[in-house]
N, C-alpha and C positions, 0 to 999 in steps of 0.2 A: 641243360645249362641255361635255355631263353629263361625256364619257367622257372629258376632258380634268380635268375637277374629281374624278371619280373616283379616276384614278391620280395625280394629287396629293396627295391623303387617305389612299391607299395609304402614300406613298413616304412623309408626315407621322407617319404612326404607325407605318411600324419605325421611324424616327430617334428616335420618344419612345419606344417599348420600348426601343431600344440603349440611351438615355440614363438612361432609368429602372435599365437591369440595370450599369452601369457606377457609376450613383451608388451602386446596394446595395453593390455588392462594394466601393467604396473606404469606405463606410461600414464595412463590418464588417473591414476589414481596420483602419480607427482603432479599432476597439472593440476588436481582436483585442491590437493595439499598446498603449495604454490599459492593459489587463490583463497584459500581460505584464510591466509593469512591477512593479503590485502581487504579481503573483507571480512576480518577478524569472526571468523565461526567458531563454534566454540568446540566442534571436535572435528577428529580426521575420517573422512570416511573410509568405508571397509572396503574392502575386494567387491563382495557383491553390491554394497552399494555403485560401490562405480559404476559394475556392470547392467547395474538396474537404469541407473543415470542414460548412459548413454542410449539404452534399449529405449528412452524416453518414458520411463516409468517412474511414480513417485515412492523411494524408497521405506518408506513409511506408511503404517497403518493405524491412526492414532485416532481412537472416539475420544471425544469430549463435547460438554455441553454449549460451549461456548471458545468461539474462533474468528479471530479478526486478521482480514486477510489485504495485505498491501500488494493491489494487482498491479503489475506491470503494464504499465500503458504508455512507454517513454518517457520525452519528455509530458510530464501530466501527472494527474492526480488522481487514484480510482481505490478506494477503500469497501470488503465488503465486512460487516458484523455479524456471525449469527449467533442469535442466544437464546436458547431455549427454544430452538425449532423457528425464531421469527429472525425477520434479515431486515437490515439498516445497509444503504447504501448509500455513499460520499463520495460525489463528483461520479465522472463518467470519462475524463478523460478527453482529447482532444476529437474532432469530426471523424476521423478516421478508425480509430479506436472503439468507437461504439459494440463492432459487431464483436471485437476481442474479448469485451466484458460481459457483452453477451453471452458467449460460449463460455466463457468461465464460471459464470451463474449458473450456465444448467448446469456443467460439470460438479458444480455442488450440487446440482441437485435443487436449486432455489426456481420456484413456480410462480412466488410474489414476495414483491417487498413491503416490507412493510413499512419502513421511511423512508423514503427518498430526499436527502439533504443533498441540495446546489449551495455550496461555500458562496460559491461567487462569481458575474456571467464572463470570467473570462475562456478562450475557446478550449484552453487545456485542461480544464474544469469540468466545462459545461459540453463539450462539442459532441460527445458520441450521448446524452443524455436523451436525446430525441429517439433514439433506437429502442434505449433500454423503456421509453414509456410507450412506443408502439407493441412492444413484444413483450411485456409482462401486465401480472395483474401490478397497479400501485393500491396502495394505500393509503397514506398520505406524504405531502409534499410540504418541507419548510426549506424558504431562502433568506437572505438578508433584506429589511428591507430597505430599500436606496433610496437617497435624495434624487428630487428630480433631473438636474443636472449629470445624473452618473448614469442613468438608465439607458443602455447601450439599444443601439437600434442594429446593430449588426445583425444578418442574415444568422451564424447561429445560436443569437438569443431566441429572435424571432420565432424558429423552428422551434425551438424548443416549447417556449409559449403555444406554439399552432398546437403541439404533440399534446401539451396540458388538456387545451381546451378542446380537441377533437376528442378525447375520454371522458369530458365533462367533470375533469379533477379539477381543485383548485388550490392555490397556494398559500401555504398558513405562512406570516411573517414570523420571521423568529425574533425571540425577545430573550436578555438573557435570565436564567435561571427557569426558563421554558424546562421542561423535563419530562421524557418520556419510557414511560416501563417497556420492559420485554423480560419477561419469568423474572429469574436472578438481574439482571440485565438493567442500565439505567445509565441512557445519556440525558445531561444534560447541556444547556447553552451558557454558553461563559459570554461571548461579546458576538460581532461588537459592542460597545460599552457609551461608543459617541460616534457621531458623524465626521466622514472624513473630506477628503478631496481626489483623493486617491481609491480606484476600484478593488487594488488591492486589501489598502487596509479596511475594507468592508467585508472581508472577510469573515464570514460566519468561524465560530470556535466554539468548539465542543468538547466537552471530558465525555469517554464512558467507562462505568467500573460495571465490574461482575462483582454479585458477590459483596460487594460493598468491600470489594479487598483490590484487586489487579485493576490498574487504570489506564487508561489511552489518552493522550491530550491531540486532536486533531484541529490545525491550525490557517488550513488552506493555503493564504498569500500572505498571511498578515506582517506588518512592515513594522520597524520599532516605533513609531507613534503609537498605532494599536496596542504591542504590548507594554509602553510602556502606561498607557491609559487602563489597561485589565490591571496591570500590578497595581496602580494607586488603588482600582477599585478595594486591595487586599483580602482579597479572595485565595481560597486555596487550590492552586492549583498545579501542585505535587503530583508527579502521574509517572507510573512506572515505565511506559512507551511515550516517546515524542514523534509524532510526525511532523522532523522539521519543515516549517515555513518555508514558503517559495524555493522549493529544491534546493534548497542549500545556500542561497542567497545571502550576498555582503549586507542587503537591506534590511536582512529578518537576523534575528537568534538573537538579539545585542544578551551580553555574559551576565546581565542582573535577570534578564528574563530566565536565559536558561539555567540558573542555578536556583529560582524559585521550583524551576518544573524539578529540578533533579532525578533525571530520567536515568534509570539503569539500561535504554535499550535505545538505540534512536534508528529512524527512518528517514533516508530521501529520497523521494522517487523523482528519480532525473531518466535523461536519454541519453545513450551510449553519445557522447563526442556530439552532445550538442553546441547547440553555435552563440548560447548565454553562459559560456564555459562556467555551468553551476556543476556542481556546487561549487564556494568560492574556499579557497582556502583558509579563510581566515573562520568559516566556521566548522571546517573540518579540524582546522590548529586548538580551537575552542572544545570541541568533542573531546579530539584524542588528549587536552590537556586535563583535562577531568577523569579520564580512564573511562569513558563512556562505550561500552560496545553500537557497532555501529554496523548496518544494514544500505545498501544502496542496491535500486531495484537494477542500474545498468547492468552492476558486476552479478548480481545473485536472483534476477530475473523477480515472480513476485515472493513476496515474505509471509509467512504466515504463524501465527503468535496460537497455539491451542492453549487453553485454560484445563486441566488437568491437574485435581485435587490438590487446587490450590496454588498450581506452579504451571510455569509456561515450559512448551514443550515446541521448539520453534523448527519450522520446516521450509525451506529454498526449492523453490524449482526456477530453472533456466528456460527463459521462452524464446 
C-alpha cells in the first residue's frame, strides 16, 4: 500500500508542475498580448514565442542585408545601421550607457564602425560616446558644426574630444546634403540648415535609404525652428521610419513637419518614468491621430527595423 501511495504522489505532482508551467505560459502570453496593444505591435505572439521571451532569447531568426536598430538606452538616443556588412552609428547614449552599446555592437557582431555621427553634444547623446571610440576600430566621425557660443565645455564633451584625439581621428563637419555610401545603403545630411541659439536645434539630421526604396529620418533634438527652417529649405523629406525629435517632446513634431515626413512607423526613445515626463502627449495625440504605428523603447525595450526583399520585418527585445 506505501508503494502504491507513493507512485500516486508521483504521478500528482508532475500533473501540478505541468499545470503550473501551462498556466505561466498562457499568463505571460496575456501579458505579452495586453502590451502589444499599448505599443500597438502588429501581431500576437505565439506560445513559443513567449516561452523563447522569457528564456531571454530573441524569437526570431531573420538575415537580411540591411537593419537599423533603435537601441535602448533610456532616456537617450543610440541608433545602430548596418548595410551591406558596413555600420553607421548615431549617438551613444547617456555616460552610463556607453558600455550597453557596447555590448550590443558586439552582439551584432560589429568589430568597426564605419560612421560615427554625434547629432549633438548633449550628455544623452553623446555621453557613453567615449567608450564606443576607446573599444572599437572608427572610421570616420561627423558632428554639427557649432557656433562659438554653443560649444559646451562640460566634462562629457570634453572626454569625448580627449577619446577623438587620443586615436589620432578627426571630425569632419557636417554640411547638409553631405552623403555617404555603404553597398545599397546611403545617408545622407538634411540640416542643420542655419544657425541657432539653442544646442538643441543644432541638431545634426539625417535620411538614410536602402535601396533607394525604405527610408529613416533621424532627427536628434531638433525643436520646431529647425524644422520649420528644413521645410522652407523644400526638400524631400518623406521617410518611411521617424525617429521622433527629442523623445517625444511638446518642443519638437509641430503637425506641418510631421505630415511632410509621413512616416508609416515612428520611434521614441524615452526612459521608463522619466522625470521630462516625455513623451508629451500632445505628440503622442498627433501620432495616433494620423493612424501612425508607434514604437517606444521604454515599453518594447530596443526596436529593430530588417530590410528584407523589400519590406520591413521588425523585431522587439525587452532589456
Amino acid at each position: 500500500m506505501a508503494k502504491r501511495r507513493k507512485k500516486r504522489y508521483k504521478k500528482n505532482k508532475k500533473v501540478n508542475v505541468a499545470f503550473c508551467l501551462i498556466a505561466a505560459v498562457l499568463l505571460s502570453a496575456f501579458i505579452l498580448v495586453s502590451l502589444s496593444e499599448k505599443m500597438k505591435f502588429e501581431y500576437i505572439p505565439t506560445i513559443s514565442e513567449v516561452k523563447e521571451f522569457f528564456m531571454g532569447k530573441k524569437p526570431t531568426n531573420i538575415n537580411s542585408d540591411c537593419s537599423v536598430h533603435f537601441i535602448d538606452v533610456g532616456q537617450g538616443d543610440s541608433a545602430l545601421i548596418v548595410s551591406d556588412k558596413q555600420t553607421i552609428l548615431i549617438d551613444a547614449g547617456e555616460n552610463d550607457k556607453g558600455r550597453i552599446v557596447a555590448d550590443y555592437l558586439r552582439k551584432q557582431k560589429v568589430k568597426k564602425i564605419d560612421l560615427l555621427v554625434a547629432t549633438h553634444p548633449h550628455s544623452d547623446h553623446i555621453g557613453g560616446m567615449d567608450t564606443i571610440i576607446n573599444e572599437f576600430e572608427i572610421g570616420q566621425i561627423v558632428m554639427p558644426k557649432l557656433p562659438s557660443k554653443l560649444v559646451p565645455t562640460t566634462r562629457t564633451y570634453t572626454d569625448v574630444l580627449s577619446a577623438i584625439a587620443n586615436k589620432g581621428l578627426k571630425i569632419t563637419p557636417s554640411k547638409p546634403e553631405m552623403t555617404f555610401h555603404f553597398g545599397k545603403g546611403e545617408l545622407k545630411i538634411l540640416g542643420p540648415v542655419d544657425e541657432f541659439e539653442e544646442l538643441n536645434e543644432t541638431s545634426l539630421v539625417a535620411q538614410f535609404k536602402y535601396d533607394n526604396d525604405e527610408s529613416f529620418l533621424f532627427t536628434g533634438d531638433m525643436e520646431m525652428n529647425s524644422e520649420t527652417a528644413l521645410l522652407n529649405t523644400g526638400k524631400n523629406i518623406q521617410s518611411n521610419v521617424l525617429k521622433v525629435a527629442h523623445h517625444g517632446s511638446s518642443s519638437s513634431t509641430n503637425k506641418k513637419f510631421f505630415e511632410k515626413v509621413n512616416p508609416d512607423y515612428c520611434i521614441i526613445s524615452v526612459g521608463d518614468g522619466n522625470k521630462y515626463n516625455h513623451p508629451n502627449k500632445t505628440t503622442l495625440d498627433l501620432i495616433k491621430s494620423n493612424n501612425k504605428h508607434l514604437y517606444r523603447t521604454d515599453y518594447s525595450g530596443s526596436v529593430v527595423f530588417h530590410i528584407v526583399n523589400g519590406e520591413f520585418k521588425i523585431e522587439t527585445t525587452h532589456s
